[in-house]
C-alpha positions as CSV (number, residue, x, y, z in Angstrom):
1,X,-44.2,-42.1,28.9
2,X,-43.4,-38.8,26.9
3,X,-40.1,-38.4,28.9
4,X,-38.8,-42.0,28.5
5,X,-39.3,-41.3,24.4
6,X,-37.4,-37.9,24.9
7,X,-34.5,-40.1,27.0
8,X,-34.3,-42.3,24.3
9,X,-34.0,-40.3,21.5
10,X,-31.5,-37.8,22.7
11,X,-29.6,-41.6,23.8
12,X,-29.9,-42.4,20.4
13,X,-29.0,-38.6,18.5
14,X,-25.8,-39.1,21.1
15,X,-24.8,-42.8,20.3
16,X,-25.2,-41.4,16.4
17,X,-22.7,-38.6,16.6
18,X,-20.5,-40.8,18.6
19,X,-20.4,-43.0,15.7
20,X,-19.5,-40.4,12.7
21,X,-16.7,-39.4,15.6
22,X,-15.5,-42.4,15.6
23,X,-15.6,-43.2,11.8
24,X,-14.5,-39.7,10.7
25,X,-10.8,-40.2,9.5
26,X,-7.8,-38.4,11.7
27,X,-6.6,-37.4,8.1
28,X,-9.4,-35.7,6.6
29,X,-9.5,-33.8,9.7
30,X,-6.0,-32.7,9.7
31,X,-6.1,-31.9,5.5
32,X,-9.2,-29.9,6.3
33,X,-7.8,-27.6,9.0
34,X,-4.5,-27.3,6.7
35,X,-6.8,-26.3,3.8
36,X,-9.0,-23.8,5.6
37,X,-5.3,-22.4,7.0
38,X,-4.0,-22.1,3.6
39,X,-6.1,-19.6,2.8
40,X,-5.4,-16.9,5.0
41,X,-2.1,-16.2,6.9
42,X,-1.5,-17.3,10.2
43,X,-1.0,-14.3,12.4
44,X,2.1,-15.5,13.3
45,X,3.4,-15.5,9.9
46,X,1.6,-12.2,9.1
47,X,3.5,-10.9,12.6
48,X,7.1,-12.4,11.2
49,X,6.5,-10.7,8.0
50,X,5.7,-7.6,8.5
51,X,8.7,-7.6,11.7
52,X,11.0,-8.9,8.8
53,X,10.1,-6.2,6.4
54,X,10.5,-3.7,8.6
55,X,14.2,-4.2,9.5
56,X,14.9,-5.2,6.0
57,X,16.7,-2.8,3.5
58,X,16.2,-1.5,0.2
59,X,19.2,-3.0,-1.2
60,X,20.2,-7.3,-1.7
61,X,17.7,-9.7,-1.1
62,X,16.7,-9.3,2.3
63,X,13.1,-8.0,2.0
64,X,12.1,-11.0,-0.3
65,X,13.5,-13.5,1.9
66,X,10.8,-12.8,4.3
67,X,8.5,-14.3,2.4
68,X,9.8,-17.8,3.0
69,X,8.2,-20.6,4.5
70,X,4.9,-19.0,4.8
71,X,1.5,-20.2,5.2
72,X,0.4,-19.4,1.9
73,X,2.6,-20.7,0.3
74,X,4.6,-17.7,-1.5
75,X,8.0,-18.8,-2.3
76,X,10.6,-18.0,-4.9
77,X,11.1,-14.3,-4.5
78,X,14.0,-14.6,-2.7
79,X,15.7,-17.3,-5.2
80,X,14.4,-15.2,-7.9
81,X,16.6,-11.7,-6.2
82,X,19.4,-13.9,-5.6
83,X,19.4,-15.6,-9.6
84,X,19.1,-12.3,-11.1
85,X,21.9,-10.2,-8.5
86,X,24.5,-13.4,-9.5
87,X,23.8,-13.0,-13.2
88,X,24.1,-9.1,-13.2
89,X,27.6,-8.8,-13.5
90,X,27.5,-10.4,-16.9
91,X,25.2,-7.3,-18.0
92,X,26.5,-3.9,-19.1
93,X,26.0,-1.3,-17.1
94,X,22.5,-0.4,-18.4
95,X,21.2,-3.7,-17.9
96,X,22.4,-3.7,-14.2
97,X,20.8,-1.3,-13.6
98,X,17.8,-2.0,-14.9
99,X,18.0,-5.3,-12.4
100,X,18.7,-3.7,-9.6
101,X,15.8,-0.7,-10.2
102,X,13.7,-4.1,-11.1
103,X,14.5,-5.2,-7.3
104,X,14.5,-2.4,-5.4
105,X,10.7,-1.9,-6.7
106,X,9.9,-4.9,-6.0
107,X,11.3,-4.4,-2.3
108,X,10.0,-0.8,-1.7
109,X,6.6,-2.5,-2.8
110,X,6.3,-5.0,-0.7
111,X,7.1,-3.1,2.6
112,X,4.7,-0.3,1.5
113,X,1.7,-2.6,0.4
114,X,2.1,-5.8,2.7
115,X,0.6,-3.6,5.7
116,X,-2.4,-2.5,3.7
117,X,-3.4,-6.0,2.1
118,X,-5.9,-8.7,3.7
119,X,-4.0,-11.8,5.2
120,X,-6.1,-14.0,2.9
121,X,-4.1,-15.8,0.6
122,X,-5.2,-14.7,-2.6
123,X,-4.8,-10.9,-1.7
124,X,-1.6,-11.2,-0.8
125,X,-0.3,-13.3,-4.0
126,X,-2.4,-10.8,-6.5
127,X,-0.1,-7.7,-4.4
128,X,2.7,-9.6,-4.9
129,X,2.1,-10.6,-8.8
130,X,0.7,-7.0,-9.3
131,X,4.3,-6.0,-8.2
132,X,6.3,-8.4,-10.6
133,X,4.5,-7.0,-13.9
134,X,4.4,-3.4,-12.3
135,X,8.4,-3.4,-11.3
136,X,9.7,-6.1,-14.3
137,X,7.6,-3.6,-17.0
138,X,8.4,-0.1,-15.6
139,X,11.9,-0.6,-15.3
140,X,12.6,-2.9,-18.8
141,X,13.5,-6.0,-17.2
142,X,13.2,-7.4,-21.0
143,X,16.0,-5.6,-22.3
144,X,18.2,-6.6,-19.7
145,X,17.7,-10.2,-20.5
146,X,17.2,-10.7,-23.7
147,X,20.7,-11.5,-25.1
148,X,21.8,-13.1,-21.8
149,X,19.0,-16.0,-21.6
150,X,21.3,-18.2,-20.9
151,X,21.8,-16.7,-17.1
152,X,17.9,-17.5,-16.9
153,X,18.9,-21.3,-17.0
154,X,18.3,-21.5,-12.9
155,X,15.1,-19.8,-13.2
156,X,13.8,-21.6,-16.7
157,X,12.8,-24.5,-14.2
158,X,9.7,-26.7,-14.9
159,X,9.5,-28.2,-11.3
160,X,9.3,-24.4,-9.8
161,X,6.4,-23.9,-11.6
162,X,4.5,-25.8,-9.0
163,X,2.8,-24.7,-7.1
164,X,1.8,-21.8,-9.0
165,X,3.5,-19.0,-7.7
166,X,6.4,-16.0,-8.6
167,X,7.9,-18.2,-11.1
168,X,5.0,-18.4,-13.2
169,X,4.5,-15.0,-13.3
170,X,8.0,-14.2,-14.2
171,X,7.8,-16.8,-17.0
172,X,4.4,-15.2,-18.0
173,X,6.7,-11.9,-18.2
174,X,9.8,-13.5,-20.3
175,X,6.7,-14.8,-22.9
176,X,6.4,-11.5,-23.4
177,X,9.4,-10.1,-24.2
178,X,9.7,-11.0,-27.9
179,X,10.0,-13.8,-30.2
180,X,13.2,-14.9,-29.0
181,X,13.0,-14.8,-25.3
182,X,9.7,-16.7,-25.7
183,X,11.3,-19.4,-28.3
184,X,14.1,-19.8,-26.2
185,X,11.5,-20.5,-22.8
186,X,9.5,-22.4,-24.1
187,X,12.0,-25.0,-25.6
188,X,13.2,-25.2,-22.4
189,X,10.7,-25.9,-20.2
190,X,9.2,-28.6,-23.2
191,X,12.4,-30.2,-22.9
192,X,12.2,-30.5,-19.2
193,X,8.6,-31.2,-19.5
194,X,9.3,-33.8,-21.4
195,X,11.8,-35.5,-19.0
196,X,8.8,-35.8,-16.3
197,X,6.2,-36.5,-18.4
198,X,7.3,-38.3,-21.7
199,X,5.6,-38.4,-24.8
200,X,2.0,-36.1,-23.2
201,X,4.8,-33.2,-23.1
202,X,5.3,-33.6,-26.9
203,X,1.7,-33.9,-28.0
204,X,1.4,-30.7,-26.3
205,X,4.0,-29.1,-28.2
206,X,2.0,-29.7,-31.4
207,X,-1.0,-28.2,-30.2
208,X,0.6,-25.3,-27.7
209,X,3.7,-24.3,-29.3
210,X,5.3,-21.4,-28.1
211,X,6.7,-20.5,-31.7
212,X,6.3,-17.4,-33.5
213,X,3.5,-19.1,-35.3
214,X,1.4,-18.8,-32.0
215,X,1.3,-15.0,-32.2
216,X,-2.1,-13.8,-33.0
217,X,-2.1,-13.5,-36.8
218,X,-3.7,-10.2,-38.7
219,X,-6.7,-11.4,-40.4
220,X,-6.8,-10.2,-43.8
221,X,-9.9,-8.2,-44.2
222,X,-11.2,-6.8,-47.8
223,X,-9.6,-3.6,-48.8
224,X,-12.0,-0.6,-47.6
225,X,-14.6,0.8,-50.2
226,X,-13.0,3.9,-52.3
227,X,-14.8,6.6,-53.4
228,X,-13.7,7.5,-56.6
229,X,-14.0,10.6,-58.2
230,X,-16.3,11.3,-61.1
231,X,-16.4,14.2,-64.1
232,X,-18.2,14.7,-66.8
233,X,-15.6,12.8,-68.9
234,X,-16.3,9.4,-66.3
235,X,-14.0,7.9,-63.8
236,X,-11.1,9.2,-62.8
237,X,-9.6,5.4,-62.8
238,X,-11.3,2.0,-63.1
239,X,-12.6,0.6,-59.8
240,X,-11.4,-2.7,-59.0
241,X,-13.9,-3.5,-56.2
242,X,-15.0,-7.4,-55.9
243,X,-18.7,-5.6,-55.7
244,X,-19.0,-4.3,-58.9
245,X,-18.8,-7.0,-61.6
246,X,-22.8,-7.1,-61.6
247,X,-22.9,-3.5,-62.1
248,X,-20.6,-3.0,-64.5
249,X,-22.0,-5.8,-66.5
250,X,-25.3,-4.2,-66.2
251,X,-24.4,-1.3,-67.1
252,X,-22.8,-2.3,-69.8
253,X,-26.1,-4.4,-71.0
254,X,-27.5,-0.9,-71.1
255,X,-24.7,0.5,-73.4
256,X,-24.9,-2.0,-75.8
257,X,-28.6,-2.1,-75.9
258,X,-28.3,2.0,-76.4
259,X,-25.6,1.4,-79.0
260,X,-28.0,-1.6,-81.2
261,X,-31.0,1.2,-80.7
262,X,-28.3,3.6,-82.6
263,X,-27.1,1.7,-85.0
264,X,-30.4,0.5,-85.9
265,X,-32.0,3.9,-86.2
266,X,-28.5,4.8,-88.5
267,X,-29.5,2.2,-90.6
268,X,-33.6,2.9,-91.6
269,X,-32.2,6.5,-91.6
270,X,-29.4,5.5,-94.3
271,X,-32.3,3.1,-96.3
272,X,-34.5,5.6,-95.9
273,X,-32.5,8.5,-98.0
């Protein structure tokens, strides 16, 4: 008897898993295994990587180009190299230079640091973001830009900022590089907002402007207390400190209070002679 209970519930354990089998949907599956797989890189694409970056150069676009069509996801570095090589003629000679010291850290970085880094996804975007705001800062990227916004125009682009990626950050950067530059972004990508999502674009822009009047603003603090100097002749010069009404008009309760005590002993002094 025990044994035909034990054949029938491992009959009935097996007809149950047979049955989520069977009712689990072929698409979650597949979205699953792609979601546990975007979070790491395959080591096929970690392989073609680092192969790519080795024969790659310092110079052009070549080293940022290996990062295409990976698992995780990384893309735009190499349209980013390209924009900003096709727009540097337009620069004087300073600003081209600070592009192409702006790429060539970029590119030394990556080949040096891709080895080092874990193959999961987030490691490998925070190197490569590190390495935007470490190259773009160190070698002014700001100033080489800033009165030629208008060669921007191919990287200014709402629908690359999805997913997140090297365009955000390199917007992140241009926010930062003075009232102007961050005007002249954030009209832009409002207007293009705008195009794809109507009117919920505009109601933003009331509430998340990227004017000047979203800088931080100094909060204007009461002046800090003087001391003032004090001889035997008084103050040097009259406070003007919101504290000191009450004692001045105590103080001044006691003076005249002292000065009726005078007056009044004057006068029995002057009836009294």
């Amino acid at each position: 008897m025990p044994a035909n209970v034990s054949a029938v519930f491992l009959v009935f354990f097996l007809l149950l898993a047979c049955q989520q089998v069977l009712t689990m949907d072929p698409h979650d599956v597949q979205e699953k295994q792609l979601s546990q797989a975007k979070r790491r890189l395959s080591l096929q694409s970690t392989a073609e990587i680092q192969s790519c970056l080795v024969s790659s150069g310092d110079v052009g676009c070549g080293t940022f180009q290996c990062f295409n069509n990976n698992s995780c996801d990384i893309e735009g570095l190499h349209h980013i190299c390209l924009t900003l090589l096709h727009n540097a003629g337009r620069y004087d000679s300073q600003g081209k230079s600070f592009v192409k010291d702006a790429l060539r850290c970029m590119a030394l970085g990556l080949r040096q640091r891709f080895s080092c880094v874990s193959r999961r996804c987030s490691a490998v975007k925070e190197m490569v973001f590190s390495l935007q705001r470490e190259c773009y800062s160190k070698h002014q990227l700001c100033l080489a830009l800033q009165d030629h916004m208008d060669t921007m125009g191919n990287l200014v682009q709402f629908h690359l900022m999805f997913p997140p990626g090297p365009y955000v950050e390199l917007m992140n950067f241009l926010l930062k590089c003075g009232d102007e530059v961050r005007s002249w972004v954030g009209r832009r990508l409002r207007g293009q907002c705008e195009q794809h999502w109507g009117s919920l674009c505009s109601s933003f822009g009331g509430t998340c402007s990227l004017s000047q009047s979203d800088t931080p603003q100094v909060t204007t603090a009461p002046p800090p207390t003087t001391l003032w100097p004090i001889t035997s002749q008084g103050p040097l010069q009259k406070p003007t400190r919101a504290s000191e009404p009450d004692n001045r008009s105590a103080l001044s309760m006691i003076d005249n209070a002292t000065e009726a005590g005078v007056a009044e002993s004057e006068k029995s002094n002057v009836t009294a002679s």
